[in-house]
C-alpha positions as CSV (number, residue, x, y, z in Angstrom):
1,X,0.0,0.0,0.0
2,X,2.8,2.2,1.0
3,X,4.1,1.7,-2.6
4,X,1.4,2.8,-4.0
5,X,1.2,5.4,-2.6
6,X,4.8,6.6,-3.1
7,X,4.0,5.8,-6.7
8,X,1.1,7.6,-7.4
9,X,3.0,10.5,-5.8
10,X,5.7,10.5,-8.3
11,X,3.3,10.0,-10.7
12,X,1.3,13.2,-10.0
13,X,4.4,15.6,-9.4
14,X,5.9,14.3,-12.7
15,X,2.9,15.3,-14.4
16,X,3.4,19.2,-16.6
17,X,2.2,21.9,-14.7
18,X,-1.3,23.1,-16.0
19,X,-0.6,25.8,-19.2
20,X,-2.4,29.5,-18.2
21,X,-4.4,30.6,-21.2
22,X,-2.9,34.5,-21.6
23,X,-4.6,36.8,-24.3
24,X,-3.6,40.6,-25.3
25,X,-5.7,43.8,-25.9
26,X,-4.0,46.9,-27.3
27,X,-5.3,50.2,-25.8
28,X,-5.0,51.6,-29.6
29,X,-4.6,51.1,-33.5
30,X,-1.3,52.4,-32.8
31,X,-0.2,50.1,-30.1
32,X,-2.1,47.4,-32.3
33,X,-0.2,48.4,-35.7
34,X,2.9,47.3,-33.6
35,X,5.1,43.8,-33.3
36,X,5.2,42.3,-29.9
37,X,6.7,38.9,-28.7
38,X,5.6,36.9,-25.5
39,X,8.6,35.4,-24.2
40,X,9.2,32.8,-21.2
41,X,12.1,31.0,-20.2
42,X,14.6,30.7,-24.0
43,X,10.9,30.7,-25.4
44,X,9.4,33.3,-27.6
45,X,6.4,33.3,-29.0
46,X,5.0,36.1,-31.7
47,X,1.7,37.7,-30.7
48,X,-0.1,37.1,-34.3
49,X,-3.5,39.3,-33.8
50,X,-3.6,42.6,-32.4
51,X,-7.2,45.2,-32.1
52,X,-8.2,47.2,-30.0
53,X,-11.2,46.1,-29.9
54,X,-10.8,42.0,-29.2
55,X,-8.8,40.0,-27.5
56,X,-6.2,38.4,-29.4
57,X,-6.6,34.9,-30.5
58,X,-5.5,31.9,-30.0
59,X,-4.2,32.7,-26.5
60,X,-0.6,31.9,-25.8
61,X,-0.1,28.9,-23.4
62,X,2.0,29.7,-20.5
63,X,3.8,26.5,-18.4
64,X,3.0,27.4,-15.1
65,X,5.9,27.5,-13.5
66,X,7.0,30.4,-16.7
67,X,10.3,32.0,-15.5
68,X,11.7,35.4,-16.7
69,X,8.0,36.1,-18.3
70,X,8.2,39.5,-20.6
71,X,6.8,41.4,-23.2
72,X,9.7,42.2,-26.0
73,X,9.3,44.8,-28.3
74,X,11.2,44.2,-31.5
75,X,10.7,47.9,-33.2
76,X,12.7,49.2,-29.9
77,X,15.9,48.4,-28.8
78,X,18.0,49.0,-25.5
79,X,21.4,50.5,-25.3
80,X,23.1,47.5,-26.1
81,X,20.7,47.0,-29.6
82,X,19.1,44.2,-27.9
83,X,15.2,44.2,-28.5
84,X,14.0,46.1,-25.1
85,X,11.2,44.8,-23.1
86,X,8.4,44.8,-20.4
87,X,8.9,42.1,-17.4
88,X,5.6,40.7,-16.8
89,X,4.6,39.5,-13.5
90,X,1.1,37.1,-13.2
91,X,-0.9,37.8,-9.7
92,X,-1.0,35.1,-7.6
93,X,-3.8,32.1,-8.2
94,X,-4.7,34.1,-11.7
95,X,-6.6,31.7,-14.4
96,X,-7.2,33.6,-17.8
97,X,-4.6,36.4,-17.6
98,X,-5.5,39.5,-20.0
99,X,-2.4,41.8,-21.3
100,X,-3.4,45.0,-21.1
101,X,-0.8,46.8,-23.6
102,X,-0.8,50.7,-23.2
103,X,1.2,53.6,-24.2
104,X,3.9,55.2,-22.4
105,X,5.8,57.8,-24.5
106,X,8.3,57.6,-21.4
107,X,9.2,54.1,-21.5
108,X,11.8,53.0,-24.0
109,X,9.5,50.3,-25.0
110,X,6.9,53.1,-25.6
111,X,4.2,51.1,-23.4
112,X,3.2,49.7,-20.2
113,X,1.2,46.8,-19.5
114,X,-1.5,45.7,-17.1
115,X,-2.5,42.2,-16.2
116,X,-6.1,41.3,-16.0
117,X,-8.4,38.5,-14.2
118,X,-10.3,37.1,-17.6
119,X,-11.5,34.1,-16.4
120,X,-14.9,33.1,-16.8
121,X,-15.6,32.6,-13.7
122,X,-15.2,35.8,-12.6
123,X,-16.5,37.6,-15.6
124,X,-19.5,36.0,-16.6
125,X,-21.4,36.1,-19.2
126,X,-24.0,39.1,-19.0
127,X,-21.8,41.2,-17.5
128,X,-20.1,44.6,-18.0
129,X,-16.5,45.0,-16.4
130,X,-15.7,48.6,-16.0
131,X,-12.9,50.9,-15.8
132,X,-12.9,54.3,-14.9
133,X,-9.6,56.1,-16.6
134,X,-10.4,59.6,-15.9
135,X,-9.3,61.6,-13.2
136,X,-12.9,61.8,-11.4
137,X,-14.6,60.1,-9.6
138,X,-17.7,59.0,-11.1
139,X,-21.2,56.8,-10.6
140,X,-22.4,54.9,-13.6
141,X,-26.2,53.5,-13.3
142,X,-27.5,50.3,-15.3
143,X,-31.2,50.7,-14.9
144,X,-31.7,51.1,-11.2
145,X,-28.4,49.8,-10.4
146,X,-26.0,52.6,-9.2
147,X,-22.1,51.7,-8.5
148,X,-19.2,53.9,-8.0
149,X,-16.5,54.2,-10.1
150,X,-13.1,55.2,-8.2
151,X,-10.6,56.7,-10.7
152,X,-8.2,53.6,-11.3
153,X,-7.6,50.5,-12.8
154,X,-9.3,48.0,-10.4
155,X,-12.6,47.0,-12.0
156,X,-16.3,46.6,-11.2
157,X,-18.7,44.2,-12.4
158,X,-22.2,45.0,-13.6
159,X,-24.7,42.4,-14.0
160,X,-28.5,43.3,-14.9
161,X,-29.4,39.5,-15.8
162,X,-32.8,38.6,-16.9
163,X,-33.5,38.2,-20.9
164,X,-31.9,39.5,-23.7
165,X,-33.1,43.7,-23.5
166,X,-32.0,46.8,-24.0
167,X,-31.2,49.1,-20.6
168,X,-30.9,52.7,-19.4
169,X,-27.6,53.2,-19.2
170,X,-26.4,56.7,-17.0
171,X,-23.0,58.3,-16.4
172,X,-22.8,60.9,-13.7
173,X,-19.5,62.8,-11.9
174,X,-19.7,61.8,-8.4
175,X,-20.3,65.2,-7.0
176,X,-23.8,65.5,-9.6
177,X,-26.2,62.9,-9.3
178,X,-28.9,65.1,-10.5
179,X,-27.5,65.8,-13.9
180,X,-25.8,62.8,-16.3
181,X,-22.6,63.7,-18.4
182,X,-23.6,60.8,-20.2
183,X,-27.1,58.8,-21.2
184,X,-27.8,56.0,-23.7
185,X,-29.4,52.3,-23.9
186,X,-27.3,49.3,-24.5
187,X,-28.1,45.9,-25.1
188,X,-28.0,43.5,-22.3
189,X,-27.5,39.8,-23.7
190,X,-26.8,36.7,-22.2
191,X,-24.1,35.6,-24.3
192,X,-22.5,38.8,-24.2
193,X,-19.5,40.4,-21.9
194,X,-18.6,43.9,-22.0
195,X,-15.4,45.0,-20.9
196,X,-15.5,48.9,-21.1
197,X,-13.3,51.6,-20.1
198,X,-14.5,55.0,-19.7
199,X,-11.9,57.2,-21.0
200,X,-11.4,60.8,-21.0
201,X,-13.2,62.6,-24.4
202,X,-11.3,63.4,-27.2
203,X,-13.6,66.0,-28.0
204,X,-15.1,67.9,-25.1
205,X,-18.2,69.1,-27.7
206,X,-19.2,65.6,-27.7
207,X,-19.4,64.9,-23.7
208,X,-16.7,65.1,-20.9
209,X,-16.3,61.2,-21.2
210,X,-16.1,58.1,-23.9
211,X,-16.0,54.6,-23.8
212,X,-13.8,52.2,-25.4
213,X,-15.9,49.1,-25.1
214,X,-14.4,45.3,-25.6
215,X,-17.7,42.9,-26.6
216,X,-16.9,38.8,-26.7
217,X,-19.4,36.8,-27.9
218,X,-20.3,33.3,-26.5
219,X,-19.8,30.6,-28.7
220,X,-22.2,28.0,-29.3
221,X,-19.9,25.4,-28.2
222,X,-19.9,27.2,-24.9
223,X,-23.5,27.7,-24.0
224,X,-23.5,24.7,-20.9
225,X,-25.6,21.5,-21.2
226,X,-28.9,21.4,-19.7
C-alpha cells in the first residue's frame, strides 16, 4: 500500500504543470499596428493578432511554473541594440490572464502593461466590467443599479441579468447625481460580456467622457448542457 502510494505520488508531481491561457488587448490602432513577442524562459512566441477592440486569438499557453515572463518589443531596442522589453509578472492564483498593452511615451518600450483576471468565472457572461480612466470620480447607473466608479484601474462588475433587452444606461460625476454627463441604452444579452473603459473625451463638444468598449461573444460550443 505504502508503494502505492509513493508511486502515485511521483506520478502526480511528474505530471506538466497546467498551461495558463494569456490573451492581449492593445489600448489603440497604434499600439495594435505594432510587433510584440511573449517570451518565457529561452521561449518566444509572436503575438499574431492585435485590435483594439478584441482579444487576441488563440491565446498563448504559459507552463505554469513560466520564469523570466516578458513582453519584447522588436521595433525598440536597448542600449546594447538588444530588443527592449516589459517584465511581466502574473498575480498570484490568476486563471485567464488578460495583457493590457498601453502607451507610455516615457518608457523605451513606448508602453506599459496591465494584467487582468479574464476568467470566466469571474467575468461572466451578461456582464459589463468597468474601468474608470479619468481623473474623477464617477457613478455609472445600469437601470436602477448605481455603483461607483473610483478613478483607477481595479474594476467593477455590472450584471443586470434577466432576458436579452435593452437598458438605461447613466453616467454621472460623483459630485452631480442630478445631472448625467452621459445617457444612452445598451443591449443587455446573455451571451454577451462587456469589458468597457470609460476614458477621458477626445472632444469635449461631444461629452466630458467616452467609452472604449471590448464585446466577446459566446460561442455555441460554450453555451452549458442542460
Amino acid at each position: 500500500m505504502n508503494r502505492l502510494v509513493i508511486a502515485l505520488a511521483l506520478f502526480v508531481t511528474a505530471l506538466p504543470a497546467l498551461a495558463i491561457p494569456l490573451s492581449v488587448l492593445p489600448w489603440d490602432g497604434e499600439i495594435a499596428a505594432r510587433k510584440f513577442q511573449i517570451a518565457h524562459d529561452k521561449e518566444v512566441v509572436e503575438i499574431s493578432y492585435l485590435h483594439p477592440a478584441a482579444r487576441s486569438a488563440p491565446p498563448i499557453k504559459l507552463p505554469a511554473d513560466a520564469k523570466e515572463l516578458r513582453l519584447i518589443t522588436p521595433d525598440r531596442k536597448n542600449a546594447d541594440g538588444t530588443p527592449a522589453a516589459v517584465p511581466l509578472v502574473l498575480p498570484e492564483g490568476i486563471k485567464t490572464p488578460l495583457l493590457l498593452i498601453i502607451p507610455d511615451k516615457d518608457a523605451i518600450t513606448g508602453v506599459r502593461t496591465l494584467i487582468l483576471e479574464d476568467d470566466l468565472q469571474s467575468f461572466k457572461w451578461g456582464t459589463i466590467r468597468l474601468m474608470n480612466v479619468t481623473p474623477q470620480p464617477l457613478v455609472f447607473r445600469c437601470d436602477k443599479d448605481l455603483r461607483a466608479l473610483a478613478p483607477g484601474w481595479n474594476p467593477i462588475d455590472v450584471d443586470p441579468g434577466g432576458r436579452t433587452r435593452n437598458v438605461e444606461i447613466l453616467l454621472y460625476l460623483k459630485e452631480n447625481l442630478q445631472q448625467p454627463v452621459y445617457s444612452s441604452v445598451w443591449e443587455h444579452r446573455e451571451d454577451k460580456r462587456q469589458l468597457v473603459f470609460v476614458v477621458p473625451s477626445p472632444d469635449r463638444s461631444m461629452g466630458d467622457v467616452a467609452f472604449k468598449i471590448v464585446p466577446e461573444i459566446r460561442l455555441d460550443a460554450e453555451v452549458p448542457a442542460r
